[in-house]
NUFI-357316 format. One record per residue (C-alpha): residue number from 1; residue in one letter; x, y, z. Coordinates in nm, 3 decimals. Layout:
num:residuo:x:y:z
NUM:a:X:Y:Z
...
This chain:
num:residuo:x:y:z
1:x:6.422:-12.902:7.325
2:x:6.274:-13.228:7.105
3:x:6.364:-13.466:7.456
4:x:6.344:-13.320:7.772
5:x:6.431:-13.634:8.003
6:x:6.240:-13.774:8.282
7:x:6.402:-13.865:8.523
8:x:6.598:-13.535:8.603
9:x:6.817:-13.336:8.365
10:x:7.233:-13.360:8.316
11:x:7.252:-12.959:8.464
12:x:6.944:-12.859:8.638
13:x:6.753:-12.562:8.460
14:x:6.734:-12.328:8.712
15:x:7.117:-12.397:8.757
16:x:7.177:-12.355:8.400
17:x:7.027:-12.004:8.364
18:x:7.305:-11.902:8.632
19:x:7.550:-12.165:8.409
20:x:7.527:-11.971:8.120
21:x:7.547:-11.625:8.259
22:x:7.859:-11.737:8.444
23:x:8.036:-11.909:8.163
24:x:8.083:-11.611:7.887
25:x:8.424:-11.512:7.955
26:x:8.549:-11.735:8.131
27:x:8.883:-11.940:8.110
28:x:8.883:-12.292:8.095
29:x:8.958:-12.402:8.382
30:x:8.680:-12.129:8.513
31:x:8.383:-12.308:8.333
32:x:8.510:-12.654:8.453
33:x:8.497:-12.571:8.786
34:x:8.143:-12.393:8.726
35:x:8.020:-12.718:8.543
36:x:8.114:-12.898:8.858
37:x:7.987:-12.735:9.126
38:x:7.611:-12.711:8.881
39:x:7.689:-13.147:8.834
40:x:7.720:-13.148:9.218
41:x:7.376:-12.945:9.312
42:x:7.206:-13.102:9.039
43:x:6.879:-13.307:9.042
44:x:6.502:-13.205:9.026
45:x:6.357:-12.893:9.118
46:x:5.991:-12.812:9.198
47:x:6.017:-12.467:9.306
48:x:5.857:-12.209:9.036
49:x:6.154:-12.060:8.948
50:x:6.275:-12.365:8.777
51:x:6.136:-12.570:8.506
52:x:5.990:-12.459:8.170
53:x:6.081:-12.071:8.202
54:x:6.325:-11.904:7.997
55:x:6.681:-11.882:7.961
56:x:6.915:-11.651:7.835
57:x:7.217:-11.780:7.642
58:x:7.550:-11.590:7.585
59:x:7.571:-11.496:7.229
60:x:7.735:-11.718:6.945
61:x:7.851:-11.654:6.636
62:x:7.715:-11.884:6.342
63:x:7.889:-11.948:6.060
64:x:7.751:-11.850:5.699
65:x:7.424:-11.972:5.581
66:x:7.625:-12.113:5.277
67:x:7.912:-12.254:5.444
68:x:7.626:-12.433:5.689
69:x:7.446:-12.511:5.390
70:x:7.773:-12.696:5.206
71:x:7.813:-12.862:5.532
72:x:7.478:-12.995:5.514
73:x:7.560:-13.263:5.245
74:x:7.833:-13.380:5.393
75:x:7.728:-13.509:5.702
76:x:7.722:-13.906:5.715
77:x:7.391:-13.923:5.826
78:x:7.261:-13.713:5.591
79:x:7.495:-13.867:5.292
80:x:7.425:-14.251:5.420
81:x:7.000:-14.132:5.386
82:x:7.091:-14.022:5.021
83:x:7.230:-14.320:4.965
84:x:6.952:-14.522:5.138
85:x:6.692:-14.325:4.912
86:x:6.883:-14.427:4.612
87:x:6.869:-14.800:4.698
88:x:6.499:-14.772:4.803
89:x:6.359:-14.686:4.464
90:x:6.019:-14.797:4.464
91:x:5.947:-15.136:4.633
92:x:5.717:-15.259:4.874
93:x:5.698:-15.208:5.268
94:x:5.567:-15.341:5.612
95:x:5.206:-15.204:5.709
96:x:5.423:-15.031:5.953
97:x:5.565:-14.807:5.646
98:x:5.912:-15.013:5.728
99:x:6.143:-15.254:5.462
100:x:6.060:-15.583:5.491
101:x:6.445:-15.727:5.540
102:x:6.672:-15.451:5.716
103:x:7.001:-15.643:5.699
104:x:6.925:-15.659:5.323
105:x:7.026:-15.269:5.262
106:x:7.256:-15.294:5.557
107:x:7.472:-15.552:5.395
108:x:7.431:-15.339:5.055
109:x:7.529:-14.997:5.155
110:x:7.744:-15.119:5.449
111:x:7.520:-14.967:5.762
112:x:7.666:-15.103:6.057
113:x:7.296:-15.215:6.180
114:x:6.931:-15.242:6.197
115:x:6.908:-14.983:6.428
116:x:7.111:-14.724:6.244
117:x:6.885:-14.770:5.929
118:x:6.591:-14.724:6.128
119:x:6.722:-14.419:6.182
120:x:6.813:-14.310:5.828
121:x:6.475:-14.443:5.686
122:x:6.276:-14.219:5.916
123:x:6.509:-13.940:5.855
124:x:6.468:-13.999:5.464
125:x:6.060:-14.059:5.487
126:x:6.006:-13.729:5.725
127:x:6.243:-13.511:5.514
128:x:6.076:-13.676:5.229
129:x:6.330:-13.812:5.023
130:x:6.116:-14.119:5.073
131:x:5.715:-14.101:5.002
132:x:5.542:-14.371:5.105
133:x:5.191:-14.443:4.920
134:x:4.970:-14.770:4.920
135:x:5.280:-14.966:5.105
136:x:5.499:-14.868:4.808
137:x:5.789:-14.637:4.897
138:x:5.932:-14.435:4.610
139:x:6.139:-14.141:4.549
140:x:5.945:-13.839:4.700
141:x:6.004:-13.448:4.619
142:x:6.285:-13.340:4.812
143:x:6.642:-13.456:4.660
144:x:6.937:-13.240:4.911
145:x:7.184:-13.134:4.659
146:x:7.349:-12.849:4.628
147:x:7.187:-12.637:4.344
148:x:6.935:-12.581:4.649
149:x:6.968:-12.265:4.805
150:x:7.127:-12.198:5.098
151:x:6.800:-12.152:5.328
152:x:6.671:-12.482:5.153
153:x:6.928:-12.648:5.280
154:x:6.901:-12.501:5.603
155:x:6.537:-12.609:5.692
156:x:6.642:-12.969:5.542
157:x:6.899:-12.985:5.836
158:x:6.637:-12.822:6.067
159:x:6.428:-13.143:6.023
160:x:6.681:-13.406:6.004
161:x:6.809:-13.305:6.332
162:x:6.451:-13.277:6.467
163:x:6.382:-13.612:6.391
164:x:6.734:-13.737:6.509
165:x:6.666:-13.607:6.917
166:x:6.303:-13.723:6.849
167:x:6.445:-14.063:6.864
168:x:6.547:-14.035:7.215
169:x:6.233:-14.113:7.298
170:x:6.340:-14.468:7.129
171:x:6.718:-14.510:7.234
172:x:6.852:-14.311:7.014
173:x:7.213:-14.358:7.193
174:x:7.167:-14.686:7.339
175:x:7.188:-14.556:7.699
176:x:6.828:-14.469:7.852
177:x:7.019:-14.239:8.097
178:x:7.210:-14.014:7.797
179:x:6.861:-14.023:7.613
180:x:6.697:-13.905:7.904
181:x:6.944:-13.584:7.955
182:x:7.019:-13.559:7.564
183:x:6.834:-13.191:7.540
184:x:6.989:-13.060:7.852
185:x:7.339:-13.213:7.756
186:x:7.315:-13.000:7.414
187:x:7.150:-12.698:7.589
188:x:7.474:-12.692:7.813
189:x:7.737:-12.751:7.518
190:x:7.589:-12.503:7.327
191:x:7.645:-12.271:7.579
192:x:7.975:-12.359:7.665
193:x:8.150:-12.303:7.277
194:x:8.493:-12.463:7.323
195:x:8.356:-12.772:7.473
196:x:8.314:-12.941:7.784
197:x:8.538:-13.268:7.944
198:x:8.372:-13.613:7.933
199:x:8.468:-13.682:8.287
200:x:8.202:-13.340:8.342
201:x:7.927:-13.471:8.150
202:x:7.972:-13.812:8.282
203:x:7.963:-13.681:8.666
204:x:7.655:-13.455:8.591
205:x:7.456:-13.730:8.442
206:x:7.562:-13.970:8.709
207:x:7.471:-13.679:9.021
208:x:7.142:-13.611:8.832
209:x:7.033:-13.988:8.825
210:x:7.129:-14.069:9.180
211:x:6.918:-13.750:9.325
212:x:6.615:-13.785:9.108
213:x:6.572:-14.168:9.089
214:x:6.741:-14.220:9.458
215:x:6.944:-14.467:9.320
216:x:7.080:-14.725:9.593
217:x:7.486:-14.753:9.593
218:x:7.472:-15.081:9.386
219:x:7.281:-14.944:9.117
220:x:7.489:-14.571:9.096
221:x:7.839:-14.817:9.086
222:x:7.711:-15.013:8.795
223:x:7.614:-14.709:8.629
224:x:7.941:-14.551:8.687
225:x:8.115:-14.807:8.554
226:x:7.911:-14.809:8.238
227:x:7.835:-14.448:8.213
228:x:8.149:-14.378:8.025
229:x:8.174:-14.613:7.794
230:x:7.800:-14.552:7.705
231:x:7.877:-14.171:7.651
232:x:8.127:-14.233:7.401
233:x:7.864:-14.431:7.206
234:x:7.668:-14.109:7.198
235:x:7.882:-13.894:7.113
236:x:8.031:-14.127:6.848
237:x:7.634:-14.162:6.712
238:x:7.659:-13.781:6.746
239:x:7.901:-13.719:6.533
240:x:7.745:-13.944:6.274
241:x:7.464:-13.697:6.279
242:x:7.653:-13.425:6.235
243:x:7.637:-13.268:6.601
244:x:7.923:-13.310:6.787
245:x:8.258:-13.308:6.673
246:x:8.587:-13.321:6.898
247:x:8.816:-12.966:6.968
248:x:9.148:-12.937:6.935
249:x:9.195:-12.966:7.274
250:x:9.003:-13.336:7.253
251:x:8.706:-13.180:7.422
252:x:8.353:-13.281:7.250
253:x:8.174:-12.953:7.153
254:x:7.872:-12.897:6.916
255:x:7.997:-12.860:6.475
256:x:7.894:-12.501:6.350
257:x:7.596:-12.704:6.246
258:x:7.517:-12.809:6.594
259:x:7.500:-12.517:6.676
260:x:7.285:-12.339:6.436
261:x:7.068:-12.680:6.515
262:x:7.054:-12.669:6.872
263:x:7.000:-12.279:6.869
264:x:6.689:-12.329:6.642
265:x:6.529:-12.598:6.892
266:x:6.670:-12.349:7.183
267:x:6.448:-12.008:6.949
268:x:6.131:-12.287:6.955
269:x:6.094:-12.316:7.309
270:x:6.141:-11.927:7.370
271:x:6.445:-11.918:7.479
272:x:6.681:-11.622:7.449
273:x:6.982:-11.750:7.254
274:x:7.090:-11.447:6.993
275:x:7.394:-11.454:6.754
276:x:7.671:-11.202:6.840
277:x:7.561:-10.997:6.570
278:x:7.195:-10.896:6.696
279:x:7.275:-10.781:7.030
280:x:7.606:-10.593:6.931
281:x:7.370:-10.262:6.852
282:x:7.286:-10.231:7.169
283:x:7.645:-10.183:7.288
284:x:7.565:-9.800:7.142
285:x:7.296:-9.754:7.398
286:x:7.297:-9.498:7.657
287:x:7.180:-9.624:7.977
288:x:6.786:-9.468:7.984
289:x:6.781:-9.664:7.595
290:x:6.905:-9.954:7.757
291:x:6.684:-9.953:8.042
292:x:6.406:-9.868:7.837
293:x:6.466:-10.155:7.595
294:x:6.507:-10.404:7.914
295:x:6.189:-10.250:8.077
296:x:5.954:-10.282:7.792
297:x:6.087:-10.637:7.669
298:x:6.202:-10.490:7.352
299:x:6.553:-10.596:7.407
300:x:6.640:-10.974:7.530
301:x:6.797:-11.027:7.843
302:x:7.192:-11.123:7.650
303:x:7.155:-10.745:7.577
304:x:7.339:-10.682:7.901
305:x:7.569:-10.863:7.906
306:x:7.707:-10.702:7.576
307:x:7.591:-10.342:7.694
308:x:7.869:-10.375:8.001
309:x:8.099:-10.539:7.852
310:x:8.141:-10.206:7.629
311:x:8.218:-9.991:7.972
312:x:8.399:-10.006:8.269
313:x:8.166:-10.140:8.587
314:x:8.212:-9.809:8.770
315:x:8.083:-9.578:8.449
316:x:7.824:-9.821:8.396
317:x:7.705:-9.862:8.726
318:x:7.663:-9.459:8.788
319:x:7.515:-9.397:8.509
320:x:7.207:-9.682:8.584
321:x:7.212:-9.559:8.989
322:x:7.118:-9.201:8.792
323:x:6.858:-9.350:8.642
324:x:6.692:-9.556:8.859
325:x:6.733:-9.282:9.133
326:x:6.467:-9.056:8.975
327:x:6.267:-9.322:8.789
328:x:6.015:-9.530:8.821
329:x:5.961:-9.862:8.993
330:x:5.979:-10.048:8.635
331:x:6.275:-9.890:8.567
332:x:6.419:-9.917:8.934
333:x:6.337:-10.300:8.899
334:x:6.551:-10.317:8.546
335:x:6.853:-10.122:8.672
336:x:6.831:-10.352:8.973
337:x:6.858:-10.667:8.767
338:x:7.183:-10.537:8.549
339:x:7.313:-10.395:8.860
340:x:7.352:-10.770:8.984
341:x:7.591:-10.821:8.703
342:x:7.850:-10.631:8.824
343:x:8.091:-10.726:9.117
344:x:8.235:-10.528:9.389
345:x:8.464:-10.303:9.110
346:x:8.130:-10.075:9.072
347:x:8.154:-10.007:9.461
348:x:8.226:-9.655:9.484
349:x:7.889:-9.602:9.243
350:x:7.667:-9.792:9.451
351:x:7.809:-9.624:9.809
352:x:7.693:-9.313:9.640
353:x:7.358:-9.427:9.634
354:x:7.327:-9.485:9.974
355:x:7.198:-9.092:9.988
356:x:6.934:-9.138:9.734
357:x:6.607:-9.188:9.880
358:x:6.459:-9.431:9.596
359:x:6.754:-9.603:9.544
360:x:6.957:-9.653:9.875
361:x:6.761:-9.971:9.985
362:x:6.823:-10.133:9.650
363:x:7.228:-10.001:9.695
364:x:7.210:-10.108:10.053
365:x:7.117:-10.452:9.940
366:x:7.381:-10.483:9.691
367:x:7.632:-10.416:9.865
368:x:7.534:-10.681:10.165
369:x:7.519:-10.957:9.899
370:x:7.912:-10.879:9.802
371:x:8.015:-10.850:10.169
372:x:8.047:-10.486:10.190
373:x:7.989:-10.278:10.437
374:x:7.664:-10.132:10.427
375:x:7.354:-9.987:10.587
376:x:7.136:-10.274:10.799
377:x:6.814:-10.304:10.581
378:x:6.530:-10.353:10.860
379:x:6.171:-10.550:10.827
380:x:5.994:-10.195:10.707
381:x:6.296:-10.162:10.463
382:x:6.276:-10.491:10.264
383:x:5.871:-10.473:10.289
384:x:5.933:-10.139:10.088
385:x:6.145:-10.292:9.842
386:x:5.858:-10.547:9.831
387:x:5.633:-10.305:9.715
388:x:5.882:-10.131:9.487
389:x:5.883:-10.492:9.349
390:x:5.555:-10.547:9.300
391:x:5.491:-10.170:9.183
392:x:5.734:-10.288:8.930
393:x:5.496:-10.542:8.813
394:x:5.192:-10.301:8.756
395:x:5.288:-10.197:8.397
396:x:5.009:-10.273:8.088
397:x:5.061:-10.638:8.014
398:x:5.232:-10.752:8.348
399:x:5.005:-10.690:8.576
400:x:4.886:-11.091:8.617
401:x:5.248:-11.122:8.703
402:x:5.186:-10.964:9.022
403:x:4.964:-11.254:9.235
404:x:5.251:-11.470:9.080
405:x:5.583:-11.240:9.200
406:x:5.417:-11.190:9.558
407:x:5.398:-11.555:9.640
408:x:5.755:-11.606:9.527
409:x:5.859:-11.261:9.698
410:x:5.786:-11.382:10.071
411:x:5.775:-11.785:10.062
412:x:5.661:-11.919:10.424
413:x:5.517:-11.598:10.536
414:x:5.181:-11.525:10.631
415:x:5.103:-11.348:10.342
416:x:4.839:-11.133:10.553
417:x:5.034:-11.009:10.766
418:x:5.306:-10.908:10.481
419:x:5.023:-10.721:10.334
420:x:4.936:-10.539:10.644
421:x:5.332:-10.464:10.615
422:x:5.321:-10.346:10.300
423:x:4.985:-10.096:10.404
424:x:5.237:-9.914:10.664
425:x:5.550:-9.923:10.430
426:x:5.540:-9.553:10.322
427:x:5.576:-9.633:9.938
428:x:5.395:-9.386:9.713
429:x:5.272:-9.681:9.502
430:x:5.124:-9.863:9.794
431:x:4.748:-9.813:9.723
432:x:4.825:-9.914:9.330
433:x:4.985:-10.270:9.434
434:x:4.711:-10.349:9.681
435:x:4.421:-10.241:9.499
436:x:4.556:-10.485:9.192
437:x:4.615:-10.761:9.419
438:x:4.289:-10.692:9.548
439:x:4.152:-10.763:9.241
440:x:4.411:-11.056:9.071
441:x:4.503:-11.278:9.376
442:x:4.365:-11.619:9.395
443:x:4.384:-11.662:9.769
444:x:4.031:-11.534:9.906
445:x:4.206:-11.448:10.201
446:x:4.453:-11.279:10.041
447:x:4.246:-11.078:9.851
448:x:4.042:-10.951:10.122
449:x:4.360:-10.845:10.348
450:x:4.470:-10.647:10.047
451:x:4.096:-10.478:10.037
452:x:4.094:-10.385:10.351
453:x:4.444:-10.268:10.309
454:x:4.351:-10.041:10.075
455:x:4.090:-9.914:10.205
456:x:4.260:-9.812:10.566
457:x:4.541:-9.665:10.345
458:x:4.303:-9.416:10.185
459:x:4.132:-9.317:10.447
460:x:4.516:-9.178:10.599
């Protein structure tokens, strides 16, 4: 998003990818206890699954364009940088493109500061309500009113709230540490609809600080004993903007406009955060249209989630295990990741599989992860689902993926002697994965094992 903090984020990304696919139906009670166990692991992650990568939001339903649009004009922020571009006129400003005498409007349109203007002048100058010219401000083109249209409107607010998390990079809330986490904090409410306890985001923010700036005892007490006052500030400023408002339940969550906002900054970085009404087609899918959609990254990852909902586990599950049992390793790969979805009601489906010859390992696996009882998967096994993996990976357009998904598939192992594994694994897609790491690894070494690999498995 516009501020991605510093010095470790409020939820930790990597655990907010499983946040958000845990939260969708949740009660309650559910997500707080979800929130706290994510506030409790939090803190910086280098590991390559974490970080900049996407994630997939549960869907949301926005409100109208023109009900947004209405809503525009009467946020304070947005009404107070009207009424700021009014005052302005034309008249003179700072080489810095700032008025000379802030308490002078201040006292006139009764701002409550200096710092809240500066706020509302940049607002006004980059929406341009303001154009300043030769240290002269004056009017500039864009007056918000409503004879714009709707989508006007729209990209108005788009900018204005740009410009307000922008300022986090300036103490925007007064609190360095809510500044810091301001994107993630969002991120996390937006995904969570009906709002989320102070007492949460306070203890996430204060577990995020202590691991990734190893705050000393002293330091995390004072914070904690500021923290909350200091998030009620923010909030309070977030309201102002339009942002935040309070549920009925007195739990801050994000306005309808907040979340159209947040999901805009959310589209910009690339992550997957669709409205309710553009994945509900794909609850129509059959299962080889769903896979097929998943497979060739036609379909966003939140198509899932609304695919099962629209079937019980068990039908569901059989009719993916069908699939994947006389498909390919793309497709086993895809059924594999929606089959991780579904709990231990799709049992019966997945003990079926066991007597597939494609698909057992995968159903063998599975079932281990939910405590079930299950076939012991042995070194030759998993090295085979390594393969699958990477065979899965061999498609046009993913094939530089591979290099990438090996090192992450076997971290601490001697990645020569996995590939001399993988040569005696029995896969009928061996000679295809080595031959492409042969020829995309990095690792010299590597890259030579997987030669020689290849060649000894085509000479058998």
């Amino acid at each position: 998003m516009a501020k991605s903090g510093n010095s470790g984020n409020v939820f930790d990304l990597g655990e907010l990818r499983r946040l958000v696919e845990e939260l969708g139906s949740g009660s309650r009670e559910a997500r707080a206890a979800v929130l706290d166990e994510v506030a409790a692991d939090g803190g910086d992650c280098d590991c390559p699954g974490c970080g900049p990568d996407a994630l997939s939001f549960p869907p949301v339903r926005l409100a109208p364009d023109g009900e947004l649009a209405a809503a525009v004009l009467e946020v304070p922020l947005v009404r107070d940088a009207r009424r700021l571009a009014a005052w302005t006129g034309t008249r003179q400003v700072t080489p810095e493109g700032l008025l000379p005498d802030p308490f002078l409007p201040c006292a006139e349109l009764g701002l409550p500061g200096p710092s809240r203007l500066h706020l509302l002048w940049v607002v006004a100058v980059n929406t341009r309500m303001i154009r300043i010219m030769r240290g002269v401000a004056s009017p500039g083109p864009l007056a918000p009113s409503a004879s714009l249209p709707p989508a006007a409107l729209l990209e108005f607010w788009d900018g204005v709230v740009m410009d307000v998390l922008d300022r986090a990079d300036e103490s925007l809330t007064g609190s360095a540490v809510v500044d810091d986490h301001l994107a993630e904090m969002l991120a996390t409410m937006y995904a969570v609809h009906d709002g989320l306890s102070r007492a949460t985001l306070v203890k996430g923010i204060l577990q995020s600080h202590e691991v990734a700036c190893q705050a000393r005892p002293a330091e995390m007490r004072a914070l904690a004993a500021a923290l909350p006052g200091e998030l009620e500030a923010a909030l309070e400023l977030l309201g102002y903007c339009g942002l935040v408002e309070t549920s009925g339940a007195g739990l801050p969550r994000l306005t309808p406009l907040g979340m159209w906002a947040v999901r805009q900054d959310l589209l910009r970085e690339g992550h997957d955060a669709p409205t309710a009404s553009e994945v509900a087609v794909f609850a129509g899918l059959d299962a080889a249209e769903l896979v097929e959609a998943i497979t060739d990254r036609s379909a966003a990852p939140s198509a899932v989630a609304v695919w099962l909902a629209s079937r019980a586990p068990e039908v569901a599950a059989r009719e993916l295990v069908k699939i994947a049992a006389s498909g390919t390793a793309a497709q086993r790969a895809t059924v594999g990741s929606i089959l991780e979805e579904l709990g231990p009601e799709a049992e019966a489906p997945l003990r079926e599989a066991l007597a597939e010859p494609a698909m057992w390992r995968y159903a063998a696996s599975w079932l281990h992860i939910r405590d079930l009882p299950a076939p012991a998967l042995t070194l030759a096994d998993r090295t085979w689902l390594t393969v699958d993996t990477l065979a899965a990976m061999t498609c046009p357009g993913r094939a530089a993926d591979v290099a990438r998904e090996f090192d992450l598939l076997e971290p601490g192992e001697d990645p020569v002697r996995v590939i001399e594994e993988m040569a005696r694994a029995g896969h009928p897609e061996t000679l295809a994965v080595l031959d492409l790491l042969a020829a995309r690894h990095g690792e010299p070494a590597v890259a030579k094992a997987a030669r020689k690999a290849a060649m000894k498995t085509r000479s058998r």
